[in-house]
N, C-alpha and C positions, 0 to 999 in steps of 0.2 A: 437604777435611777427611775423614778417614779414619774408618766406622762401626765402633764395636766392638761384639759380640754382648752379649746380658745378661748370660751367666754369666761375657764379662772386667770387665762393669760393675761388678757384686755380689760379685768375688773379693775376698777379704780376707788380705794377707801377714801372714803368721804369722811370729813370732820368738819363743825363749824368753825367760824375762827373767831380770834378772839380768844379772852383767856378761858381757859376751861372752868367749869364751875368748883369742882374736888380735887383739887392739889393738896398734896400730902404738906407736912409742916418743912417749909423747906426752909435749908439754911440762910442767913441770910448775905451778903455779899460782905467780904472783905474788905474792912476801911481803907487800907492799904495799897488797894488793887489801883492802878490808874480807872482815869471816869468813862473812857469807853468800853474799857475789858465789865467795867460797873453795868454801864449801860445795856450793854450786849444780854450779858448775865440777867437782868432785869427783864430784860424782853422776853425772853424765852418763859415767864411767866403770863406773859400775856400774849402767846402765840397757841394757836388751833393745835397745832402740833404736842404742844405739851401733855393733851390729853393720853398720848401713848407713852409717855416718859415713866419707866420705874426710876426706883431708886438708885438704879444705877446709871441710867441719862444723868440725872441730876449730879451724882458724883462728875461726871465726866465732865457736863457741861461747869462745874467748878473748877476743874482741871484746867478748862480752854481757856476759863476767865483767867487762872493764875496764869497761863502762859502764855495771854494776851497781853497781860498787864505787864511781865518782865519784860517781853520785848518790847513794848510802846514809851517804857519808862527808863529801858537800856539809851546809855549815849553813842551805843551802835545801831548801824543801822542793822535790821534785821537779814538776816541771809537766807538762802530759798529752799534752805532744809527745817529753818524751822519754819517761814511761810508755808512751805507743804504739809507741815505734821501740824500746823495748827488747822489749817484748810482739811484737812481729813479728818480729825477729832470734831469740827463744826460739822462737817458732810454727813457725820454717822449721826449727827443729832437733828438733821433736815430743816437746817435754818432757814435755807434757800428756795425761790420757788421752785428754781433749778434742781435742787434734791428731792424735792419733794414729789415732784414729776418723775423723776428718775425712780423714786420710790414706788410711783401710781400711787399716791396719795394726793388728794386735793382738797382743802380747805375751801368752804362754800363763805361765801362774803353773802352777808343781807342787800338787797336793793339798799340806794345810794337814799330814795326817797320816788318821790312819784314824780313824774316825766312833765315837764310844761307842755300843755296842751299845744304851742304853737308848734311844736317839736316835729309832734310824730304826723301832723297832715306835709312838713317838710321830706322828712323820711318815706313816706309813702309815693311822693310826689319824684326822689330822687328810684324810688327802686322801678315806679312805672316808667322812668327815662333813660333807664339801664346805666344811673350815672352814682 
C-alpha cells in the first residue's frame, strides 16, 4: 500500500463551473423519460464536473436518468432500495456539492459582479466592531 504525502492528501482539483467547453457528442435524452429524470440528465451537461466525465459517466449518468424516470412515473411509491441504488449511481457521478467535496474536487464560480461601494465601508466598519 503506497504512502501519500499531506499536501497530495489535502490537494483539492479545481474545475470551473459551468458547462465545460469540449463535450463529446452526447446522446441526447429520452422522450419517454419523465421531465425531471429529462432535467437532471440535462444538467449534468452544464455542470463543472462534466469536464471529467468519459464515456462511461455518460453511459451511467443515462442509466440514473432511466431509472429516475421509472420510478417518478411508477404509481408506486418508490422503496429505499431503489432510492439508495439510484443515490449511489448519482454519488459516483458527483452531482452534489456534497460529492464533490467528498471527492476534494471544487468547482470555482466567477464573482457574482462587482460589490456596491456602499457595501464594503459597511463590512469594514462591522469587522473593526468585532461584530
Amino acid at each position: 500500500m503506497g504512502h501519500r504525502s499531506k499536501e497530495e492528501k489535502d490537494s483539492i482539483t479545481k474545475a470551473p463551473s459551468g458547462a465545460p467547453g469540449d463535450l463529446p457528442d452526447l446522446p441526447e435524452p429520452d422522450p419517454n423519460w419523465h421531465g425531471i429524470a429529462t432535467d437532471w440528465y440535462l444538467s449534468l451537461r452544464e455542470s463543472g464536473q462534466a469536464a471529467f466525465y468519459e464515456p462511461s459517466d455518460w453511459a451511467m449518468a443515462r442509466y440514473a436518468a432511466e431509472l429516475m424516470s421509472r420510478g417518478l412515473s411508477s404509481d408506486r411509491p418508490p422503496n429505499g432500495q431503489y432510492v439508495a441504488a439510484l443515490n449511489s449511481v448519482m454519488t459516483s457521478l458527483l452531482t452534489t456539492e456534497g460529492d464533490r467535496r467528498r471527492a476534494r474536487m471544487e468547482l470555482e464560480r466567477k464573482p457574482a459582479g462587482p460589490q456596491l461601494a456602499s457595501v464594503r465601508p459597511l463590512d469594514a466598519y462591522r469587522d473593526l466592531a468585532g461584530g
